[in-house]
Backbone as ProteinMPNN parsed JSONL, in Angstrom:
{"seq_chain_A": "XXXXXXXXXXXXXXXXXXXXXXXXXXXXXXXXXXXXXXXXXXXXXXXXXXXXXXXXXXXXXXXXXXXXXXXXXXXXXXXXXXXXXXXXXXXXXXXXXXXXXXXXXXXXXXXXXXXXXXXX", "coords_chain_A": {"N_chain_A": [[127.054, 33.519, 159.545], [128.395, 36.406, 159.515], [127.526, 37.049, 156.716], [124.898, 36.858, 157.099], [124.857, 39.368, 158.654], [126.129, 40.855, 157.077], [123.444, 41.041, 155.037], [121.391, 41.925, 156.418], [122.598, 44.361, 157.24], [122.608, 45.833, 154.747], [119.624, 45.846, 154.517], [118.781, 47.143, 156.293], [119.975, 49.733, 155.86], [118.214, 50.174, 153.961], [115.929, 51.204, 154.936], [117.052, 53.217, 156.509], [117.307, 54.893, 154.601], [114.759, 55.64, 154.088], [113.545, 56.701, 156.658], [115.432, 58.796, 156.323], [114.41, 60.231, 154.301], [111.579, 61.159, 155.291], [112.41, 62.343, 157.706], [113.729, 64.239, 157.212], [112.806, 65.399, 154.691], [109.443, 65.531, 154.836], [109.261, 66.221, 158.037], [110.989, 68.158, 158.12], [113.082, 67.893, 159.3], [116.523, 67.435, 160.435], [118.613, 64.283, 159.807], [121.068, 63.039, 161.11], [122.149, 60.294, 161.274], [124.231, 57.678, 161.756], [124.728, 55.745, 158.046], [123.632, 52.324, 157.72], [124.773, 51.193, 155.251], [127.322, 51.699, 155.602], [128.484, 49.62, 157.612], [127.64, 47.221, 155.989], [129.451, 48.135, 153.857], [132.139, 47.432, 155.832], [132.175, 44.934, 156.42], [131.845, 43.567, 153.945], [134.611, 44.189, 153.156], [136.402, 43.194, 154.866], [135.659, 40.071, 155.075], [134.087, 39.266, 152.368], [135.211, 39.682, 149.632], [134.081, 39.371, 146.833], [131.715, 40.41, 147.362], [132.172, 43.14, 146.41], [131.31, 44.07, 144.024], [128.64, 43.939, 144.072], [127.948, 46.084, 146.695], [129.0, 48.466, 145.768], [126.954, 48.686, 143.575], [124.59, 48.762, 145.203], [126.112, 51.33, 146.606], [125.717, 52.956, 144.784], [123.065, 53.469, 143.597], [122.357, 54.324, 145.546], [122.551, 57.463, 145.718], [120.851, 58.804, 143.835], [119.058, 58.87, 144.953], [119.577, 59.879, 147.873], [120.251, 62.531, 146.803], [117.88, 63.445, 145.501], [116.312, 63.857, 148.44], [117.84, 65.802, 149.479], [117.959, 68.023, 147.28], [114.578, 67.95, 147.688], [114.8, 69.034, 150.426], [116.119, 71.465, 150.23], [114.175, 72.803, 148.711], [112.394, 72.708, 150.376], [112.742, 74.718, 152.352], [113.689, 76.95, 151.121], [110.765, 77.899, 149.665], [108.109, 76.894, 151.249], [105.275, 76.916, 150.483], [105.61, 77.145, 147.511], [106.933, 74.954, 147.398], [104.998, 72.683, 148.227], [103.144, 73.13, 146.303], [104.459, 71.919, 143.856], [105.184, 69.839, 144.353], [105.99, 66.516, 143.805], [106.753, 63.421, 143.791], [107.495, 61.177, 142.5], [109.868, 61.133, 141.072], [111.93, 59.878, 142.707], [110.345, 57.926, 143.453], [110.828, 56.312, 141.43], [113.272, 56.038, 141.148], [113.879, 55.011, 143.472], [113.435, 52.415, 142.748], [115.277, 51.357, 141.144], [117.079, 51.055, 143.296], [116.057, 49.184, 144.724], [117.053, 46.959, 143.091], [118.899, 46.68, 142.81], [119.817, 46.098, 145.662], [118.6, 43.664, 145.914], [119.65, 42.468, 144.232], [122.565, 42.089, 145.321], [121.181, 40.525, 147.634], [120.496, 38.043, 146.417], [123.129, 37.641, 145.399], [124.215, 36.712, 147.798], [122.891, 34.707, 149.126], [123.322, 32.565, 147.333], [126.298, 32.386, 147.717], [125.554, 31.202, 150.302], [124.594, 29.273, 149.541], [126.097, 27.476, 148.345], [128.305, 26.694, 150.2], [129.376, 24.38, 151.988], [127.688, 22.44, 154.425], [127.997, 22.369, 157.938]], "CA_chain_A": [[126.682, 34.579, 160.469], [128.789, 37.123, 158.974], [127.16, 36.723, 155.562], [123.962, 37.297, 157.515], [124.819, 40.566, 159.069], [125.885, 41.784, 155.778], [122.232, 41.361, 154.311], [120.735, 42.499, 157.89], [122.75, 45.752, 156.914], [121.652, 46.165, 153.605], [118.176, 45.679, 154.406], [118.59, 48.12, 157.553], [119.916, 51.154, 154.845], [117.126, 51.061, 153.187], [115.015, 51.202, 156.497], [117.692, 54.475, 157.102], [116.913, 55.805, 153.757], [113.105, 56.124, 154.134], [113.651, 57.28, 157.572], [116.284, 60.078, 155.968], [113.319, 61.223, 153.479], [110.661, 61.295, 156.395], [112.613, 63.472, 158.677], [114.416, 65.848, 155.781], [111.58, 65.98, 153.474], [108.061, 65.717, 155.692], [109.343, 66.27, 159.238], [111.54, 69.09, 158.307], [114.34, 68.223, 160.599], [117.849, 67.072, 160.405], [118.662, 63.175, 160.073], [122.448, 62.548, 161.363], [122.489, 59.14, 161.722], [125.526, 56.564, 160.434], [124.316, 55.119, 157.527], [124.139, 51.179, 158.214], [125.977, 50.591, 154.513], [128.938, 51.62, 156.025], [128.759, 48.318, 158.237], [127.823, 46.426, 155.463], [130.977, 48.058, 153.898], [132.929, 47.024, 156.572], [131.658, 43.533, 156.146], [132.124, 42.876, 152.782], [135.865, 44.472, 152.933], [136.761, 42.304, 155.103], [135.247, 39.359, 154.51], [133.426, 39.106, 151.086], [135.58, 40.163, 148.619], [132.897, 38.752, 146.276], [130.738, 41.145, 147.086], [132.303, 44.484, 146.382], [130.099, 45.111, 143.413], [126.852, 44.579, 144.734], [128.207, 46.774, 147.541], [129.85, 49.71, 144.887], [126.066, 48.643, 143.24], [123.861, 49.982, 146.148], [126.256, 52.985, 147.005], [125.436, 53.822, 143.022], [122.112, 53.311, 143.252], [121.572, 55.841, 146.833], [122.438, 58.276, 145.064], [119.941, 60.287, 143.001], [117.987, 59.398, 146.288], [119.969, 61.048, 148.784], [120.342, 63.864, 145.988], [116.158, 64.148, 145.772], [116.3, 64.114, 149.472], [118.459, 67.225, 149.676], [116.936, 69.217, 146.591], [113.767, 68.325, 148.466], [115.023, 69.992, 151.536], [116.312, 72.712, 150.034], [113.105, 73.664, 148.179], [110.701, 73.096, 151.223], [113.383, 75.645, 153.428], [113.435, 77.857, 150.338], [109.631, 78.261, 149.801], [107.26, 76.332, 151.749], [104.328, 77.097, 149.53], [105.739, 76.665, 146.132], [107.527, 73.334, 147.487], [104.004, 71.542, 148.272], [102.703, 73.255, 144.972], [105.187, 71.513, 142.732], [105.793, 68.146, 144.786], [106.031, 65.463, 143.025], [107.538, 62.307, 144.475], [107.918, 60.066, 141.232], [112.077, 60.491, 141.003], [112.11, 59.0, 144.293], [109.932, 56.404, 143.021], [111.565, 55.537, 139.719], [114.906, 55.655, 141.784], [113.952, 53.672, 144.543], [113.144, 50.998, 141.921], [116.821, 50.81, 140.827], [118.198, 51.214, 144.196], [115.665, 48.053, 144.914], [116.732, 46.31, 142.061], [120.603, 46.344, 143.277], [119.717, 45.232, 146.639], [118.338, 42.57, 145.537], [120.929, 41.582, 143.519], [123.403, 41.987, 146.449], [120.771, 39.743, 148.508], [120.619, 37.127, 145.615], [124.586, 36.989, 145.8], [124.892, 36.548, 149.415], [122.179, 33.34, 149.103], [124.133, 31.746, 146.374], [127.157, 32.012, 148.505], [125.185, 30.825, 151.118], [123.989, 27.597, 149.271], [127.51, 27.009, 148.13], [129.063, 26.703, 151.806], [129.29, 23.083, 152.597], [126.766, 22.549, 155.274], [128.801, 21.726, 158.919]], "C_chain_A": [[127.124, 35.952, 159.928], [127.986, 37.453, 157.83], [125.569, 37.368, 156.29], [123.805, 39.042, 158.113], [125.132, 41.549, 158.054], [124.49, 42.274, 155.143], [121.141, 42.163, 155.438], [121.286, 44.595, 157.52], [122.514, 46.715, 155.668], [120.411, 46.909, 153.764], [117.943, 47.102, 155.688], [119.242, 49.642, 156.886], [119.081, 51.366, 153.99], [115.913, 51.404, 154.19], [115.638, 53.171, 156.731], [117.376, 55.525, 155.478], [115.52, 56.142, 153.435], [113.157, 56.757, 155.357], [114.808, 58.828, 157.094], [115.314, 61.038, 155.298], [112.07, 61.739, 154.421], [111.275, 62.066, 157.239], [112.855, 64.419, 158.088], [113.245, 66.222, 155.48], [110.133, 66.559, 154.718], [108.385, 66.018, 156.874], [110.047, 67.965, 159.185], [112.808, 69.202, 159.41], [115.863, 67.14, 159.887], [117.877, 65.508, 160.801], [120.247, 62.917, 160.241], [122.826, 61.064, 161.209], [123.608, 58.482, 160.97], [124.313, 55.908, 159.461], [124.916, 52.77, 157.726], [125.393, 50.431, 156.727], [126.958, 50.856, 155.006], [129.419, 50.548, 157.111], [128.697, 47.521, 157.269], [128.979, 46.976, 154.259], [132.214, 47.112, 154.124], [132.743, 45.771, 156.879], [132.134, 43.012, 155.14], [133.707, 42.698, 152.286], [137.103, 43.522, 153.4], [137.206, 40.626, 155.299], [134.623, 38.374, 153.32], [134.181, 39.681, 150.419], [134.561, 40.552, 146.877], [132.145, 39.689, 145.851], [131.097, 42.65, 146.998], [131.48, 45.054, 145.198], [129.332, 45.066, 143.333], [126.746, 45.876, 145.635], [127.993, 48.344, 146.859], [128.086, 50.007, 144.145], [124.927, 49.625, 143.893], [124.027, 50.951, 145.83], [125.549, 53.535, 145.866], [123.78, 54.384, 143.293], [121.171, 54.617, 144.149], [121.619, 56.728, 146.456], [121.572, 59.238, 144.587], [119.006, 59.876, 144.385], [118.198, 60.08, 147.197], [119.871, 62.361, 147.926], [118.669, 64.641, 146.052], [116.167, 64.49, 146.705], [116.547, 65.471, 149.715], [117.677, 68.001, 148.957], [115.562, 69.388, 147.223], [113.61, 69.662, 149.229], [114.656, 71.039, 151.348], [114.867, 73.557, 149.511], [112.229, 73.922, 149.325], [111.456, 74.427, 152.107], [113.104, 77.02, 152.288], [111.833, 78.635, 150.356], [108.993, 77.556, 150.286], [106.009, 75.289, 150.788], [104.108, 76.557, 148.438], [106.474, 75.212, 146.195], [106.079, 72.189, 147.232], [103.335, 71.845, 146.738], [103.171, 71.827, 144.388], [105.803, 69.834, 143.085], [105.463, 66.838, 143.543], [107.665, 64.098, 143.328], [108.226, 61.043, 143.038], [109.658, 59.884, 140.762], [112.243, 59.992, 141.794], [111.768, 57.796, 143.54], [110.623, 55.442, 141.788], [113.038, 55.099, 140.443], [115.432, 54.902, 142.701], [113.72, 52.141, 143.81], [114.294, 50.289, 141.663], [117.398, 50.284, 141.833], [117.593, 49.206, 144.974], [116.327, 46.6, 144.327], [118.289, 45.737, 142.499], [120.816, 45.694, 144.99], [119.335, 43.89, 146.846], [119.548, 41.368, 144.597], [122.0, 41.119, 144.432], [122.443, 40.523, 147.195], [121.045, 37.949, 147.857], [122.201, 36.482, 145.544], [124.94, 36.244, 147.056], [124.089, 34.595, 149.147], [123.002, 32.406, 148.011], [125.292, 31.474, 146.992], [126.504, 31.708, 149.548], [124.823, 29.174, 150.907], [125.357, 27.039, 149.064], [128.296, 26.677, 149.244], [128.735, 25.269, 151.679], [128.508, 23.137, 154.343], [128.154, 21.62, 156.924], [128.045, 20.99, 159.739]], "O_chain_A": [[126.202, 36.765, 159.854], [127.597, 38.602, 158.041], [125.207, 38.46, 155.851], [122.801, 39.741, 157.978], [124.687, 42.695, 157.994], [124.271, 43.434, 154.793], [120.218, 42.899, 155.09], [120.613, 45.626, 157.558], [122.307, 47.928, 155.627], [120.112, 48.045, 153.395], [116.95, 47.827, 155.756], [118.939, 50.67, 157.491], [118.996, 52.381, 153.299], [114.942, 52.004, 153.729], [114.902, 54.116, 157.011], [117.273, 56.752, 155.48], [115.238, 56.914, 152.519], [112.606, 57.839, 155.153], [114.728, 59.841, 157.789], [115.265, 62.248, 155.518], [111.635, 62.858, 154.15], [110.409, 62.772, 157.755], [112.298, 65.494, 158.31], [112.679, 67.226, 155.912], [109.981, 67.668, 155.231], [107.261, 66.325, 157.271], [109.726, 68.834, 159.995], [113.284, 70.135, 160.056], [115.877, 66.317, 158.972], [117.343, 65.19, 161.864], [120.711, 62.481, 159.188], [124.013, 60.813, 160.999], [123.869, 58.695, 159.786], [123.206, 55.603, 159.904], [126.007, 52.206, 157.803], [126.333, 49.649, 156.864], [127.796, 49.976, 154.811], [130.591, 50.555, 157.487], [129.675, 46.774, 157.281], [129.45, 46.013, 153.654], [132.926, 46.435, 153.384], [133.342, 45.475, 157.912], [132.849, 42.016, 155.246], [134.169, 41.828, 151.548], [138.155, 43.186, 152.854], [138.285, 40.076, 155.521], [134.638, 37.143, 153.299], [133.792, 40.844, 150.527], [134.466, 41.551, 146.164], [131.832, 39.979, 144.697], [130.301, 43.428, 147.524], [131.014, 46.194, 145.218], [128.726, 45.88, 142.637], [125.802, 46.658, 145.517], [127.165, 49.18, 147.22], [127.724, 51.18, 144.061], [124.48, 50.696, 143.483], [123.27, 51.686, 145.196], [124.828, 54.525, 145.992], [123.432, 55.56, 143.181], [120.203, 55.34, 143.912], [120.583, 57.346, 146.7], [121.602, 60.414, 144.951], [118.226, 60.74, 144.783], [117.367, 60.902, 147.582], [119.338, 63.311, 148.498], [118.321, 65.762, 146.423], [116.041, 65.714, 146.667], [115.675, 66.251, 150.096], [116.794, 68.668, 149.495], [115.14, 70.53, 147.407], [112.954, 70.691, 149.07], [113.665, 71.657, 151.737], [114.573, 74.699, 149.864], [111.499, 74.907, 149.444], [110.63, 75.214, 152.571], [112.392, 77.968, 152.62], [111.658, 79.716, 150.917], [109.079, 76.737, 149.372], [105.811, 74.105, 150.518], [103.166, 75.845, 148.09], [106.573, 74.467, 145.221], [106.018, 71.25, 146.438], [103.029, 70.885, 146.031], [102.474, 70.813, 144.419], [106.489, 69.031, 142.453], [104.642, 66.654, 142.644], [108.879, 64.044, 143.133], [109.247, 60.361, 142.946], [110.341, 58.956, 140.33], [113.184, 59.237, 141.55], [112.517, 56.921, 143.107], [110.772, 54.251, 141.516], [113.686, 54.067, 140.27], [116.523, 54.371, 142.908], [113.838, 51.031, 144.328], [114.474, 49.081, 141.818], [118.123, 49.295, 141.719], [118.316, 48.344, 145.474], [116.211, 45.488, 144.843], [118.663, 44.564, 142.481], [121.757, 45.004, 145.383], [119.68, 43.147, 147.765], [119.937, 40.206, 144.479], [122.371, 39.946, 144.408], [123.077, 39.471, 147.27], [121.534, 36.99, 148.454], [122.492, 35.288, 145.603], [125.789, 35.367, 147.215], [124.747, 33.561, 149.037], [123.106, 31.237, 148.384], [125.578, 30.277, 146.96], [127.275, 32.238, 150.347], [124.784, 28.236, 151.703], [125.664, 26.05, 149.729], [129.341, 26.197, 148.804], [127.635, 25.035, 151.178], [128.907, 23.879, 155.24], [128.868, 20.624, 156.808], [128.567, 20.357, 160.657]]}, "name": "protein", "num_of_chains": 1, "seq": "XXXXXXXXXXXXXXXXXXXXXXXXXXXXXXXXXXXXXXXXXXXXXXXXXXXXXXXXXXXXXXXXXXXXXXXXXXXXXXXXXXXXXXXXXXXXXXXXXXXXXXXXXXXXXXXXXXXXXXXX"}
């Protein structure tokens, strides 16, 4: 169950990081929300030891995406105009590939410790 709510929170930060680029970037508004890795954090810290570097993996990986996110921002608040000019989404895309690539790996851990459990 535990083990489950870890990958539930995973899977629900990358849900919060397309929803972060959709309100910042295209909506133009402010996204506050907790990010849910910091439950699956607080999951793994406690519980999974195991998994601290799939965990340390992710955070790595959010990175240059929250970073596009922001420079986004900043350019569409800066100029409007010359923001939609010059858009170009492809670092997102190349970066969401990685950030995919480590969630997956994280997910792939959790199932391996999942098959390994002696069945009750």
């Amino acid at each position: 169950e535990r083990l489950e709510s870890f990958v539930k929170a995973i899977y629900a930060h990358s849900q919060w990081l397309d929803d972060k680029q959709n309100a910042m970037i295209f909506a133009n508004t402010d996204h506050d929300t907790a990010s849910p890795l910091d439950e699956a954090r607080m999951i793994q810290a406690l519980h999974f030891p195991e998994l601290s570097a799939a965990v340390l993996a992710i955070q790595q990986a959010q990175l240059p995406l929250l970073d596009f996110i922001f420079q986004q921002r900043v350019a569409r608040m800066q100029n409007q105009d010359a923001w939609i000019k010059a858009w170009n989404n492809e670092p997102y895309n190349i970066a969401y590939k990685q950030y995919l690539v480590a969630l997956s790996a994280a997910t792939s851990k959790c199932r391996e410790m999942l098959l390994a459990q002696p069945e009750s």
